[in-house]
N, C-alpha and C positions, 0 to 999 in steps of 0.2 A: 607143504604147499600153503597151509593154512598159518605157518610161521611168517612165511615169506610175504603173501596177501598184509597182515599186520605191521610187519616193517615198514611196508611200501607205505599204508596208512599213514603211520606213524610220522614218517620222516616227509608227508606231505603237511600233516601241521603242523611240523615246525617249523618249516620253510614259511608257511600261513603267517605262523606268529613270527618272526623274523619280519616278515613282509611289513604288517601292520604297528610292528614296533620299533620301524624306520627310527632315528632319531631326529626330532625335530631340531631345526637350526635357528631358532628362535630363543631368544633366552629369557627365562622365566623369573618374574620379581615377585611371582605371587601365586598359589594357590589352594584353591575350596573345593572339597572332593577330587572329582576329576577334570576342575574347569581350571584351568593359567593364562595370570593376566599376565604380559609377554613386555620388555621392555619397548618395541617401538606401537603399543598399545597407549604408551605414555610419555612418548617424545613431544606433542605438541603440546605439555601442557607447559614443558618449559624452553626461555626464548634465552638468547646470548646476554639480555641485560640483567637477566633474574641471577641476584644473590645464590650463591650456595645454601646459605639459611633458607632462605624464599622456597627455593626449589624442594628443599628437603619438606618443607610442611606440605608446598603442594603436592606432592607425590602422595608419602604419608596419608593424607585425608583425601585424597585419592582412592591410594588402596582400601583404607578402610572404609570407605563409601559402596566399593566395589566389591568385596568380601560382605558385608552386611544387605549387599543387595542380593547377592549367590546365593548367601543363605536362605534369605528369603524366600528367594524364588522355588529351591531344594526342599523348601518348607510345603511352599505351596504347592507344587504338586503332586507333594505326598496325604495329603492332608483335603484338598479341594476335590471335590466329589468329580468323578470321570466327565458325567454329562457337562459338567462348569467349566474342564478342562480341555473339551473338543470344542464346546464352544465358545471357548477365547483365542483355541486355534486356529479355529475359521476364522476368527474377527482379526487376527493376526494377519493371514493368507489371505483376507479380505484388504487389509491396508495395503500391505504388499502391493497387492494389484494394483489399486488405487494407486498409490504413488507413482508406480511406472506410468503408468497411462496414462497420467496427468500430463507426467514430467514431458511425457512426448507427444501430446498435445498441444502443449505451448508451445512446444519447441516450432512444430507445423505454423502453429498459429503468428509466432513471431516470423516466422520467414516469410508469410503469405498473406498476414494483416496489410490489407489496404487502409492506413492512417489518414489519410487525405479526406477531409471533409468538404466543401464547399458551403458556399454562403448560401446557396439554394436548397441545397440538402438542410441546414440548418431552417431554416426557413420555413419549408416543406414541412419538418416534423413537428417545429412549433405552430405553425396554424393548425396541424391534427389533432393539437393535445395541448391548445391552452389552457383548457382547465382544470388540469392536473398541475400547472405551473403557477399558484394563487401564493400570493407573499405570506409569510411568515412575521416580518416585520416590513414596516416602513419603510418608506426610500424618498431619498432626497438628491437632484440632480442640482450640483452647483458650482459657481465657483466664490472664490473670497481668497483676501490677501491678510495676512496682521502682521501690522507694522510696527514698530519701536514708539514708544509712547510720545519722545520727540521727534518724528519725521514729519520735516516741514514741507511736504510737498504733497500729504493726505490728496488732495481738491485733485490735484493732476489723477492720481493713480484710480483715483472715485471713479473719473469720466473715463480713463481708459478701460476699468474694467467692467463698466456700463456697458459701454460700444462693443466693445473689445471684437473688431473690426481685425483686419490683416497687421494694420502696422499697429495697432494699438497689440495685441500679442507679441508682437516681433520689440517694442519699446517695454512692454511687462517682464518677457526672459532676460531681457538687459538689465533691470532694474532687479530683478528677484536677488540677486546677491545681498541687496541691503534688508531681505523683506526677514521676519522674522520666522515665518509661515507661509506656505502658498499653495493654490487648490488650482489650477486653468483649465481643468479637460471635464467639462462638464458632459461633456458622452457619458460617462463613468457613473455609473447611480452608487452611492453612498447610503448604508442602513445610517440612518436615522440614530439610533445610539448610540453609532461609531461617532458621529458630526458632534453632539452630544460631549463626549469624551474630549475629542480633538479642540472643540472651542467652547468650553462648560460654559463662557462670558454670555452665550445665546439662554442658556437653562432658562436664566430669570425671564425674557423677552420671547419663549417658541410661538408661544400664538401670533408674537406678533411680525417674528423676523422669517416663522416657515408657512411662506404662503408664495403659490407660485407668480413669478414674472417678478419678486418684490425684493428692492434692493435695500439693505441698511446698513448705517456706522453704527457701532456700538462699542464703547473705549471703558474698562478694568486701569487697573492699578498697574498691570502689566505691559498696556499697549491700545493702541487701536484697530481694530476689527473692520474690515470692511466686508460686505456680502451677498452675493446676488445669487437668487435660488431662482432655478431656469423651471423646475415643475418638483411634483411631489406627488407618491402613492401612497397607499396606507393599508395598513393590513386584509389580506383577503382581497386584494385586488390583481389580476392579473400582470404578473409579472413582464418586463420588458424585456424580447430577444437576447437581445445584448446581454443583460444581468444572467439569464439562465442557460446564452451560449455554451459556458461549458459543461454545462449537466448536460446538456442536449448531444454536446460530440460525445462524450461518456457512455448514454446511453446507445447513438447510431452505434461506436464501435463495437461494443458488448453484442447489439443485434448481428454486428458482422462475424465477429468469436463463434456466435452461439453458432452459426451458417457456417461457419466453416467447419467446428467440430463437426457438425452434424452429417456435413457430406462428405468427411474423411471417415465418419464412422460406416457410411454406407457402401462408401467405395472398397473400405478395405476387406468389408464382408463379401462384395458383391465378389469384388476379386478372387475372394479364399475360395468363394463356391466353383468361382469358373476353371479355376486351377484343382480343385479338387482337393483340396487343404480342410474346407468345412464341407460337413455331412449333417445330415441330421436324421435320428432313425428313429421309425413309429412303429405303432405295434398294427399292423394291417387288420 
């Protein structure tokens, strides 16, 4: 009886071991203890254009990047005290988390983001909070032309961009093809050291060319300069709508992010509870 009992044992582990020593159908290019790095673990590292040379190094320092990492690791958690070693597990199974829940929070968020801002909405949040929106640097609303040093028709292009009225715009776009430089959308506020950059010909004259409503020529070795500055702010001054429009939708949309994770997070709990998925047990 007690023969038979033993057989039966017997010939169930090895059916066990048979089980668990399926052969894998993966083929092995490498391994460290009991871990294999597997060939299609290394298929993307090489493309149809890669050399044969090429490939064979990148695999090579592949492997051996891969092997000296194994070791490592085989190292370290033989050697790294237990308490170090649960908790890098957790901080492991903590990212984990993280990552998923992230990933599927965007995913919500991209499908149910309202992107659409209006001009009101903008508006609204900047009168709330202009004084969180103070310049950094200076600004300069303007516009100005530079011309080729022989363009014989300076006087004309002076008076239209003076006025610069409907048709005097509409005879500017026509002419810009000769201009050498050109600026027309003075909505547009300009930092101040960008302008700087763009026409250094001002450097020597700022006090006296950046002053608002004032228009001036000023002609270099290169050309002549034509330029009319509509206004000008200066550091620590309240920023203008327009300039800090897109911080502004930046911000609404983030407040919309933040609202929407927030009421998926509660939704989805409220849900667990009512379906009875979450519990939570005290000690009475």
């Amino acid at each position: 009886m007690r023969k038979g009992v033993f057989l039966l044992l017997m010939m169930g582990v090895l059916v066990s071991c048979d089980y668990f020593k399926q052969e894998d159908p993966r083929t092995p290019v490498a391994r460290v203890n009991d871990t294999f790095l597997y060939e299609e673990d290394i298929e993307s590292l090489i493309s149809e254009t890669t050399s044969s040379q090429d490939s064979a190094i990148l695999v090579n320092n592949y492997i051996n990047r891969w092997a000296t990492q194994q070791l490592l690791l085989s190292q370290a958690k033989i050697n790294i005290p237990d308490e170090d070693v649960n908790e890098y597990n957790r901080l492991v199974a903590q990212y984990k988390t993280d990552l998923f829940t992230e990933a599927y929070k965007s995913s919500i968020v991209s499908q149910q983001l309202d992107s659409v801002i209006t001009e009101a909405e903008q508006a609204q949040y900047y009168e709330a909070n202009k004084e969180n929106f103070r310049l950094n640097d200076a600004l300069v609303s303007l516009r100005y032309v530079a011309l080729p040093e022989e363009y014989d028709n300076v006087r004309a292009v002076s008076e239209k961009l003076k006025r610069f009225e409907s048709e005097d715009k509409t005879q500017l776009d026509a002419l810009s093809i000769q201009f050498k430089s050109f600026h027309f959308n003075d909505s547009i506020w300009v930092k101040k050291e960008t302008l700087l950059q763009n026409l250094p010909v001002i450097k020597t004259k700022e006090s006296q060319v950046l002053k608002k409503s004032n228009f001036t020529q000023l002609q270099d070795s290169l050309g002549v300069y034509l330029v009319k500055i509509e206004d000008l702010l200066d550091r620590n001054d309240i920023a203008p709508l327009s300039f800090v429009a897109p911080t502004i939708n930046q911000i609404i949309l983030n407040k919309r992010k933040l609202e929407l994770i927030k009421n998926l997070e509660k939704d989805i709990t409220k849900d667990a509870i009512k379906d009875k998925k979450f519990e939570t047990y005290t000690n009475q």
